[in-house]
C-alpha positions in Angstrom: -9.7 25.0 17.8 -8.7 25.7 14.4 -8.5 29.6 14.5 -5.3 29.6 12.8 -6.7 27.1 9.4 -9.8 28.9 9.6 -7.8 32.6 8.9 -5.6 30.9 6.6 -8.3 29.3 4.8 -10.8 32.5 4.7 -7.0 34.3 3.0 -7.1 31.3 -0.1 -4.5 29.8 1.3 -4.7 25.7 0.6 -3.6 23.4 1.6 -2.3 23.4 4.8 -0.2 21.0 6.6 0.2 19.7 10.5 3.4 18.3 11.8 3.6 16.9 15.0 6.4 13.7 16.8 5.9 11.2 19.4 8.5 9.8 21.6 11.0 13.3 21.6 11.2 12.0 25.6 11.5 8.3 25.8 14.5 7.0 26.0 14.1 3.7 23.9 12.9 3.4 20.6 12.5 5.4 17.4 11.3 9.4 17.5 8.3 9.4 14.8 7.1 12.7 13.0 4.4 13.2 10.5 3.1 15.5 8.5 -0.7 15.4 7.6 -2.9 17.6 5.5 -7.0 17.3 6.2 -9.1 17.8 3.1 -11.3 19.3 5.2 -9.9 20.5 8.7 -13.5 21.7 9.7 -15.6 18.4 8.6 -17.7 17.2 11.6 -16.5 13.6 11.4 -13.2 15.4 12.2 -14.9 16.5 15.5 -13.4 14.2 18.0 -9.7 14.8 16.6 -7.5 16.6 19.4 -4.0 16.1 21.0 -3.3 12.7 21.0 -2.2 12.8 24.8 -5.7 13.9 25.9 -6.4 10.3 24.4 -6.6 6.8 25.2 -5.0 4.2 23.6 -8.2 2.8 22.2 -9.5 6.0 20.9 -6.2 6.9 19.3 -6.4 4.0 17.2 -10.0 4.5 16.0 -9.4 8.0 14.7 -6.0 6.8 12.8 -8.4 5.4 10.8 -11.0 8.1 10.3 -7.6 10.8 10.0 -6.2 8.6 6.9 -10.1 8.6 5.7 -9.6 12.2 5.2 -6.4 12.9 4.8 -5.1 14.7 1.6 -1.7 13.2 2.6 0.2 11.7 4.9 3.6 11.6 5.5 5.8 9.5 8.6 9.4 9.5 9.7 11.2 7.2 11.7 14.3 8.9 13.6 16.5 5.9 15.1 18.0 6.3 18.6 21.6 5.3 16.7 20.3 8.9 14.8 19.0 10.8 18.2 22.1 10.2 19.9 24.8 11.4 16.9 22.8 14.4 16.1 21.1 15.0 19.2 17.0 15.0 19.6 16.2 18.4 19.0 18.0 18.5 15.7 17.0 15.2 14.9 13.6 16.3 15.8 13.4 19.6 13.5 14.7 17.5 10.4 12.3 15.0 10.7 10.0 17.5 10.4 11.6 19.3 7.3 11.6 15.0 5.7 8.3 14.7 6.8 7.1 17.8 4.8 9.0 16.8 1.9 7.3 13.1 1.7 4.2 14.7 1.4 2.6 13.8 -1.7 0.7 16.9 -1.6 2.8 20.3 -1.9 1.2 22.1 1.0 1.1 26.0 0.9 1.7 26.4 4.8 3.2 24.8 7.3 1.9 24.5 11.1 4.2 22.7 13.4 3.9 22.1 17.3 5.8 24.3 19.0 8.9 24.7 16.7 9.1 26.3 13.4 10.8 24.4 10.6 13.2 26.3 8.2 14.7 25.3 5.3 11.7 24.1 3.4 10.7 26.2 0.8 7.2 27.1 2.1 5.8 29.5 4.3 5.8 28.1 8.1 4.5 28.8 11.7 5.5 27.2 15.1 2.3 27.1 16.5 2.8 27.0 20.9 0.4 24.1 21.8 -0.2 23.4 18.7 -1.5 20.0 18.8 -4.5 21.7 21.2 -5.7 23.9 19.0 -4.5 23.1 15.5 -6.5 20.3 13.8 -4.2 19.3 11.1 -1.2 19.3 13.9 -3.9 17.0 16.5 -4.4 14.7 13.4 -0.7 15.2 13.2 0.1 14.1 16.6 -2.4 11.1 16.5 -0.5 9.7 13.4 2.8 9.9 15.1 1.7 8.7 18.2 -0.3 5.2 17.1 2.5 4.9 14.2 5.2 4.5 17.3 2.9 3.0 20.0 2.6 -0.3 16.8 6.5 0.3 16.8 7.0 -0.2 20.6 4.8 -3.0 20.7 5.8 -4.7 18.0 9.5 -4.2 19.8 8.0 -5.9 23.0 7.2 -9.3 20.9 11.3 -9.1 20.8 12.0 -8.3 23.9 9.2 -9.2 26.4 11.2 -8.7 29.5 11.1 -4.6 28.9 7.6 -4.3 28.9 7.7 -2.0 26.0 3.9 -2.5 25.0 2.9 -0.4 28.6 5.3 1.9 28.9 6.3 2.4 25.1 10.2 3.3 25.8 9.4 6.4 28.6 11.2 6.0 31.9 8.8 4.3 34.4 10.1 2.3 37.3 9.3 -1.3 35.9 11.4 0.4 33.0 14.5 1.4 35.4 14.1 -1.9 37.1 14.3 -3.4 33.4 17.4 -1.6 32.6 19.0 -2.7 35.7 17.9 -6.8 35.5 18.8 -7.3 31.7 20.9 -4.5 30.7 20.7 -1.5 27.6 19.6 -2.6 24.7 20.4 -1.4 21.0 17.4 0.5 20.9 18.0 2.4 23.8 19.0 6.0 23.6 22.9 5.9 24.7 22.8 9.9 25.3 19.8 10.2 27.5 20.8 11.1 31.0 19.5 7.8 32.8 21.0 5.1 29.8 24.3 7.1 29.9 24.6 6.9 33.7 23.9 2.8 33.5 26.8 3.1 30.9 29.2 4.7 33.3 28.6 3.0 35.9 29.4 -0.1 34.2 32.5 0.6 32.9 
């Protein structure tokens, strides 16, 4: 952990920012990225932060708190499904990044991203494979996005309790499927995902 911030930090290069999404595979629901610079990426408090899916639920939400604590910025994007399926959600995915950057209150002097590098920004960048393992800006990054949507889907739930969105937070589960099939597709269901667009066929 933190190899990569600790070189780029050691060069006088400050500050540096993480960007990670939640939800790129549900198929209901909103695709959230953020962007998050740590004043301190090595601070001890800043210990427990790693990928948000080696997390629970509970956990997630208590280091939310303790990232915004000692965060420089922070910057969230919500990418609608009506978005995901005109554009598609890998494009969707890479310019909610590039938005997400941009919010940033902070001007950051390099970019780490999961997995993907962003271009078109105006500031040095790296795709970082696994990044949300062993980057701590792009774990805080990932934690963000992830409790940001998880309020999202269960907030969604409230409106429609029958989907069950609070457990399974939009992924395909088979209480999900069996949802699909008793009460239909719903607006905030992903139209160009293989297993809403199939429901849609076979309809009409």
């Amino acid at each position: 952990m933190n190899n990569i911030e600790r070189i780029l930090s050691e060069s006088g290069i400050y500050p540096v920012a993480g960007v990670d999404e939640a939800g790129r595979g549900a198929c209901a629901g909103p695709l959230v990225v953020a962007a998050v610079i740590l004043r301190d990426p090595f601070a001890e408090e800043l210990t427990p932060v790693r990928d948000s899916k080696e997390l629970s639920e509970n956990q997630r939400e208590k280091l939310f708190d303790l990232i915004v604590d000692h965060a420089l910025a922070i910057s969230i994007i919500e990418i609608s499904p009506t978005e995901i399926d005109h554009r598609g959600v890998h494009a969707a995915n890479l310019d909610g990044m590039r938005r997400a950057v941009q919010g940033l209150e902070v001007i950051p002097s390099y970019v780490l991203t999961d997995g993907y590098a962003i271009a078109g920004i105006g500031i040095p960048a790296l795709g970082v494979w696994k990044g949300d393992q062993v980057v701590h800006a792009i774990s805080a990054a990932s934690i963000i996005a992830k409790v940001t949507r998880d309020r999202i889907m269960r907030g969604l739930h409230v409106i429609h309790p029958n989907f069950g969105f609070d457990r399974h937070k939009g992924y395909i589960t088979p209480a999900h499927t069996q949802a699909l099939e008793d009460f239909g597709i719903l607006d905030i269901h992903r139209k160009s995902y293989a297993n809403i667009d199939a429901i849609i066929n076979r309809i009409t």
